[in-house]
C-alpha positions, 0 to 999 in steps of 0.5 A: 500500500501507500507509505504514509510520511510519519506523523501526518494527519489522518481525518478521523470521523466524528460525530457532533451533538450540540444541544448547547445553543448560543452557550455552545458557541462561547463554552469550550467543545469537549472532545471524547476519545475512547477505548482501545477496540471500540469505537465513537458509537459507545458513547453515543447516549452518554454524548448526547446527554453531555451536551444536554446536561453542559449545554456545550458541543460535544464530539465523538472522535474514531481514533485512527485504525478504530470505527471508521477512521482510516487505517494505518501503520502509524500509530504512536501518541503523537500521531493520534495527537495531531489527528485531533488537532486535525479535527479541532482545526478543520471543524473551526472550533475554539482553543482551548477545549476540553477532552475527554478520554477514557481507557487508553483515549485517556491516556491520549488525553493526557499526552495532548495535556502534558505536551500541548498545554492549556492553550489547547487543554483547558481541562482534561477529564481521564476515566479509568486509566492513568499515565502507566499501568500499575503491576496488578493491572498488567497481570490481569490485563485482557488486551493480550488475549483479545489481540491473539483471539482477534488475530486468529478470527476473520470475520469474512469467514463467517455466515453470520454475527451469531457464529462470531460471537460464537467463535468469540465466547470460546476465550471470551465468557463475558458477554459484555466483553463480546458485544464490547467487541461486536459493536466493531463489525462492519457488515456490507452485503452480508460480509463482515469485516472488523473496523479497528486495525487489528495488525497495526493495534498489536504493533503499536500496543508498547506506544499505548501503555504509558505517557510519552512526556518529556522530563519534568513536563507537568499540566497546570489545567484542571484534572479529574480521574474518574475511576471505577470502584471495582475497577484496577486502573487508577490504584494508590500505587498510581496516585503519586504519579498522578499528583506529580505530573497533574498537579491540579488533579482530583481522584474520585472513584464511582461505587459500584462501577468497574472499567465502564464507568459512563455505561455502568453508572451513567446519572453519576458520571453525568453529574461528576463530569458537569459539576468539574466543568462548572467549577471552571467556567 
Protein backbone atom coordinates (compact mmCIF):
# COMPACT_ATOMS: atom_id res chain seq x y z
CA UNK A 1 0.00 0.00 0.00
CA UNK A 2 0.71 3.92 0.01
CA UNK A 3 3.82 4.61 2.52
CA UNK A 4 2.13 7.28 4.54
CA UNK A 5 5.02 10.07 5.97
CA UNK A 6 5.39 9.52 9.51
CA UNK A 7 3.43 11.72 11.86
CA UNK A 8 0.68 13.18 9.00
CA UNK A 9 -2.84 13.51 9.95
CA UNK A 10 -5.30 11.27 9.06
CA UNK A 11 -9.06 12.64 9.12
CA UNK A 12 -10.89 11.00 11.76
CA UNK A 13 -14.67 10.77 11.80
CA UNK A 14 -16.60 12.30 14.23
CA UNK A 15 -19.92 12.74 15.10
CA UNK A 16 -21.34 16.05 16.77
CA UNK A 17 -24.12 16.73 19.29
CA UNK A 18 -24.57 20.34 20.32
CA UNK A 19 -27.76 20.95 22.49
CA UNK A 20 -25.89 23.64 23.57
CA UNK A 21 -27.36 26.88 21.66
CA UNK A 22 -25.85 30.26 21.79
CA UNK A 23 -23.99 28.98 25.10
CA UNK A 24 -22.32 26.37 22.76
CA UNK A 25 -20.85 28.78 20.78
CA UNK A 26 -18.83 30.59 23.57
CA UNK A 27 -18.08 27.44 26.13
CA UNK A 28 -15.16 25.18 25.34
CA UNK A 29 -16.11 22.00 22.96
CA UNK A 30 -15.46 18.94 24.77
CA UNK A 31 -13.85 16.10 22.88
CA UNK A 32 -14.06 12.10 23.87
CA UNK A 33 -11.75 9.64 22.56
CA UNK A 34 -12.44 6.03 23.54
CA UNK A 35 -11.21 2.88 24.31
CA UNK A 36 -8.76 0.85 22.63
CA UNK A 37 -11.00 -1.63 20.38
CA UNK A 38 -14.02 0.28 20.37
CA UNK A 39 -15.15 2.97 18.69
CA UNK A 40 -17.37 6.95 18.81
CA UNK A 41 -20.99 4.53 18.98
CA UNK A 42 -20.15 3.79 22.53
CA UNK A 43 -20.53 6.75 23.66
CA UNK A 44 -23.45 7.69 21.57
CA UNK A 45 -26.07 8.05 24.55
CA UNK A 46 -23.77 9.27 27.17
CA UNK A 47 -22.72 12.29 24.38
CA UNK A 48 -25.99 13.15 23.95
CA UNK A 49 -26.78 13.55 27.43
CA UNK A 50 -23.43 15.51 27.99
CA UNK A 51 -24.46 18.33 25.69
CA UNK A 52 -27.83 18.40 27.22
CA UNK A 53 -26.79 18.37 30.70
CA UNK A 54 -23.43 21.01 29.59
CA UNK A 55 -25.27 22.80 27.24
CA UNK A 56 -21.88 22.53 25.24
CA UNK A 57 -20.64 20.60 21.82
CA UNK A 58 -19.58 17.78 22.26
CA UNK A 59 -17.95 15.32 19.60
CA UNK A 60 -17.02 11.81 19.32
CA UNK A 61 -13.94 11.00 17.65
CA UNK A 62 -12.73 7.13 15.96
CA UNK A 63 -9.07 7.44 16.64
CA UNK A 64 -7.09 6.13 13.69
CA UNK A 65 -7.25 2.37 12.93
CA UNK A 66 -10.60 2.31 15.23
CA UNK A 67 -14.55 2.76 13.90
CA UNK A 68 -14.47 4.22 10.55
CA UNK A 69 -11.23 6.20 10.77
CA UNK A 70 -8.65 5.03 8.15
CA UNK A 71 -6.37 2.69 8.88
CA UNK A 72 -2.83 2.99 9.21
CA UNK A 73 0.75 1.69 10.04
CA UNK A 74 1.48 4.80 12.26
CA UNK A 75 0.34 4.54 15.45
CA UNK A 76 2.49 6.27 18.41
CA UNK A 77 0.59 9.02 20.68
CA UNK A 78 1.93 11.84 18.99
CA UNK A 79 0.34 10.96 15.64
CA UNK A 80 -3.07 10.29 17.37
CA UNK A 81 -2.42 13.81 18.79
CA UNK A 82 -2.17 15.80 15.79
CA UNK A 83 -5.24 13.83 14.38
CA UNK A 84 -7.15 15.62 16.60
CA UNK A 85 -5.73 18.84 16.31
CA UNK A 86 -6.85 17.88 12.78
CA UNK A 87 -10.07 17.83 13.58
CA UNK A 88 -10.20 20.91 16.08
CA UNK A 89 -8.75 22.87 13.14
CA UNK A 90 -10.93 21.84 10.22
CA UNK A 91 -14.05 21.78 12.45
CA UNK A 92 -13.06 25.51 13.50
CA UNK A 93 -13.55 25.13 17.00
CA UNK A 94 -12.35 27.45 19.91
CA UNK A 95 -8.96 26.74 21.71
CA UNK A 96 -8.80 25.62 24.47
CA UNK A 97 -11.03 22.66 24.62
CA UNK A 98 -11.95 20.09 26.84
CA UNK A 99 -11.04 16.45 26.25
CA UNK A 100 -12.43 13.66 27.39
CA UNK A 101 -10.51 10.30 27.09
CA UNK A 102 -11.45 7.04 28.56
CA UNK A 103 -9.05 3.89 28.74
CA UNK A 104 -6.30 4.12 26.53
CA UNK A 105 -8.18 7.53 24.96
CA UNK A 106 -7.43 8.88 28.35
CA UNK A 107 -4.20 8.28 28.49
CA UNK A 108 -4.30 10.22 24.75
CA UNK A 109 -5.59 12.99 26.58
CA UNK A 110 -3.11 13.01 28.81
CA UNK A 111 -0.09 13.07 26.12
CA UNK A 112 -2.25 16.07 24.39
CA UNK A 113 -2.25 17.67 28.07
CA UNK A 114 1.38 17.14 29.18
CA UNK A 115 3.00 18.14 25.74
CA UNK A 116 0.49 20.76 24.27
CA UNK A 117 -0.58 22.53 27.43
CA UNK A 118 -3.51 24.76 28.47
CA UNK A 119 -3.61 26.91 25.31
CA UNK A 120 -5.02 23.66 23.96
CA UNK A 121 -6.34 21.63 27.43
CA UNK A 122 -8.18 23.61 29.02
CA UNK A 123 -9.08 21.00 31.32
CA UNK A 124 -8.54 17.07 30.97
CA UNK A 125 -11.20 14.53 32.09
CA UNK A 126 -9.35 10.71 32.16
CA UNK A 127 -11.87 7.76 33.09
CA UNK A 128 -10.41 4.79 34.18
CA UNK A 129 -6.65 4.95 33.38
CA UNK A 130 -3.54 6.72 34.14
CA UNK A 131 -0.23 7.55 32.95
CA UNK A 132 1.40 3.90 33.10
CA UNK A 133 -0.18 0.63 34.48
CA UNK A 134 0.30 -0.25 37.85
CA UNK A 135 1.52 -4.43 38.35
CA UNK A 136 -1.69 -5.58 39.36
CA UNK A 137 -3.33 -4.04 36.40
CA UNK A 138 -0.77 -5.83 33.94
CA UNK A 139 -1.07 -9.19 35.27
CA UNK A 140 -4.65 -9.24 34.80
CA UNK A 141 -4.86 -7.11 31.50
CA UNK A 142 -7.24 -8.73 28.87
CA UNK A 143 -5.76 -6.93 25.90
CA UNK A 144 -3.21 -9.85 25.25
CA UNK A 145 -5.85 -12.38 24.82
CA UNK A 146 -8.42 -10.17 22.54
CA UNK A 147 -5.28 -9.50 20.37
CA UNK A 148 -4.35 -13.12 19.90
CA UNK A 149 -8.38 -14.18 19.83
CA UNK A 150 -8.82 -11.32 17.39
CA UNK A 151 -5.97 -12.04 15.14
CA UNK A 152 -6.97 -15.75 14.85
CA UNK A 153 -10.86 -14.57 13.96
CA UNK A 154 -11.56 -13.40 10.32
CA UNK A 155 -14.97 -12.32 10.21
CA UNK A 156 -15.39 -12.59 6.48
CA UNK A 157 -15.32 -16.35 7.11
CA UNK A 158 -18.38 -16.35 8.90
CA UNK A 159 -22.39 -16.51 7.66
CA UNK A 160 -23.41 -14.76 10.48
CA UNK A 161 -22.82 -12.42 13.68
CA UNK A 162 -24.07 -15.29 15.92
CA UNK A 163 -21.40 -17.77 14.75
CA UNK A 164 -18.66 -14.73 15.54
CA UNK A 165 -19.76 -14.19 18.75
CA UNK A 166 -19.88 -17.75 18.96
CA UNK A 167 -16.47 -18.04 17.85
CA UNK A 168 -15.50 -15.39 20.25
CA UNK A 169 -17.44 -16.99 23.98
CA UNK A 170 -14.74 -19.73 23.23
CA UNK A 171 -11.71 -17.43 25.05
CA UNK A 172 -14.35 -14.74 25.63
CA UNK A 173 -17.11 -15.99 28.70
CA UNK A 174 -18.29 -12.41 29.44
CA UNK A 175 -20.67 -11.29 27.36
CA UNK A 176 -20.34 -7.69 27.98
CA UNK A 177 -16.79 -8.36 26.88
CA UNK A 178 -18.33 -9.91 23.49
CA UNK A 179 -20.98 -7.24 22.35
CA UNK A 180 -17.68 -4.56 23.53
CA UNK A 181 -16.13 -6.50 20.51
CA UNK A 182 -19.36 -6.78 18.10
CA UNK A 183 -20.02 -3.23 18.48
CA UNK A 184 -16.86 -3.01 15.93
CA UNK A 185 -18.25 -5.16 12.80
CA UNK A 186 -18.82 -3.86 9.75
CA UNK A 187 -21.07 -5.62 7.78
CA UNK A 188 -21.92 -4.88 3.52
CA UNK A 189 -23.63 -7.18 1.95
CA UNK A 190 -23.56 -9.96 4.23
CA UNK A 191 -19.84 -9.80 4.50
CA UNK A 192 -18.48 -8.97 7.93
CA UNK A 193 -15.19 -7.34 8.47
CA UNK A 194 -13.66 -5.71 11.68
CA UNK A 195 -13.46 -1.93 11.81
CA UNK A 196 -10.41 -1.42 14.16
CA UNK A 197 -6.73 -2.26 12.56
CA UNK A 198 -6.09 -5.41 14.29
CA UNK A 199 -2.08 -5.91 12.92
CA UNK A 200 -1.36 -2.17 13.37
CA UNK A 201 -3.02 -2.09 17.07
CA UNK A 202 -0.74 -5.45 18.36
CA UNK A 203 2.09 -3.45 16.64
CA UNK A 204 2.00 -0.49 18.32
CA UNK A 205 0.38 -1.64 21.92
CA UNK A 206 4.45 -0.70 23.94
CA UNK A 207 3.37 3.01 22.40
CA UNK A 208 -0.12 2.95 24.33
CA UNK A 209 0.72 1.54 27.52
CA UNK A 210 2.28 4.91 29.20
CA UNK A 211 2.58 8.63 28.52
CA UNK A 212 5.13 9.54 26.11
CA UNK A 213 6.43 13.00 28.35
CA UNK A 214 9.36 14.96 28.25
CA UNK A 215 11.09 15.07 31.58
CA UNK A 216 9.99 17.42 34.06
CA UNK A 217 6.92 18.41 31.57
CA UNK A 218 3.60 18.77 34.13
CA UNK A 219 -0.20 20.02 33.01
CA UNK A 220 -1.26 23.04 35.10
CA UNK A 221 -5.28 22.88 33.80
CA UNK A 222 -7.78 21.23 35.77
CA UNK A 223 -7.55 17.45 36.14
CA UNK A 224 -10.27 14.81 37.04
CA UNK A 225 -9.56 10.88 37.12
CA UNK A 226 -12.57 9.03 37.25
CA UNK A 227 -12.41 5.60 38.38
CA UNK A 228 -14.47 2.77 38.73
CA UNK A 229 -14.63 1.20 42.32
CA UNK A 230 -14.28 -2.49 41.35
CA UNK A 231 -12.13 -1.39 38.71
CA UNK A 232 -7.58 -1.96 38.96
CA UNK A 233 -6.83 1.39 36.58
CA UNK A 234 -6.19 4.20 38.56
CA UNK A 235 -4.67 2.20 42.30
CA UNK A 236 -2.97 4.26 45.41
CA UNK A 237 0.42 2.72 43.92
CA UNK A 238 -0.55 5.20 40.55
CA UNK A 239 -1.72 8.37 42.96
CA UNK A 240 1.73 9.68 43.20
CA UNK A 241 2.42 9.80 39.86
CA UNK A 242 -0.88 11.35 39.10
CA UNK A 243 -0.09 14.13 41.53
CA UNK A 244 3.41 14.50 40.19
CA UNK A 245 2.63 15.17 36.54
CA UNK A 246 -1.37 16.81 37.10
CA UNK A 247 -0.51 18.93 39.82
CA UNK A 248 -4.40 20.19 39.95
CA UNK A 249 -5.63 16.94 39.96
CA UNK A 250 -8.53 15.34 41.94
CA UNK A 251 -9.37 11.46 42.03
CA UNK A 252 -12.81 10.02 42.60
CA UNK A 253 -13.90 6.76 42.16
CA UNK A 254 -17.90 5.66 41.47
CA UNK A 255 -19.17 2.90 43.61
CA UNK A 256 -20.18 0.23 42.39
CA UNK A 257 -18.94 0.97 38.93
CA UNK A 258 -16.00 -1.06 37.08
CA UNK A 259 -13.57 -0.04 33.81
CA UNK A 260 -17.01 1.14 32.11
CA UNK A 261 -17.57 3.50 34.44
CA UNK A 262 -20.03 6.13 31.51
CA UNK A 263 -22.09 2.93 30.95
CA UNK A 264 -22.40 1.35 34.24
CA UNK A 265 -23.44 4.45 36.48
CA UNK A 266 -24.35 6.66 33.95
CA UNK A 267 -26.57 9.54 36.07
CA UNK A 268 -23.42 9.71 38.41
CA UNK A 269 -20.75 10.07 35.80
CA UNK A 270 -23.02 12.88 34.32
CA UNK A 271 -23.26 14.59 37.35
CA UNK A 272 -19.07 14.10 38.47
CA UNK A 273 -18.30 15.35 34.75
CA UNK A 274 -20.96 18.55 34.79
CA UNK A 275 -20.05 19.74 38.43
CA UNK A 276 -15.98 19.86 37.44
CA UNK A 277 -16.73 21.67 34.48
CA UNK A 278 -18.82 24.13 36.03
CA UNK A 279 -16.37 24.52 38.53
CA UNK A 280 -14.11 26.22 35.83
CA UNK A 281 -16.03 28.15 33.70
Amino acid sequence: GNKVVKNSSVDLAYTIYDHGGKSAATAPAIIILHALFSNRISWDPVADSLSKVTKRKVITLDTRNHGDSPHIDDMTQFAMVQDIKQVLHSLRLQLPITILGHSVGGRMGMTMALNDGISWVKNLIVVDECPSMNPVLQKESTTPLYINLLKSINPNRYNSLQEIDDALATKIKSKTGRHFLMQNIHQNNGRFSWKFNIESIANNLHNLREVPRPKGKQYFGNTIFIGGSNSNHIRPENYEEIEDLFPNAIIQHVEGAGHWVHLQKTDEFLSIVSNFLSKDE
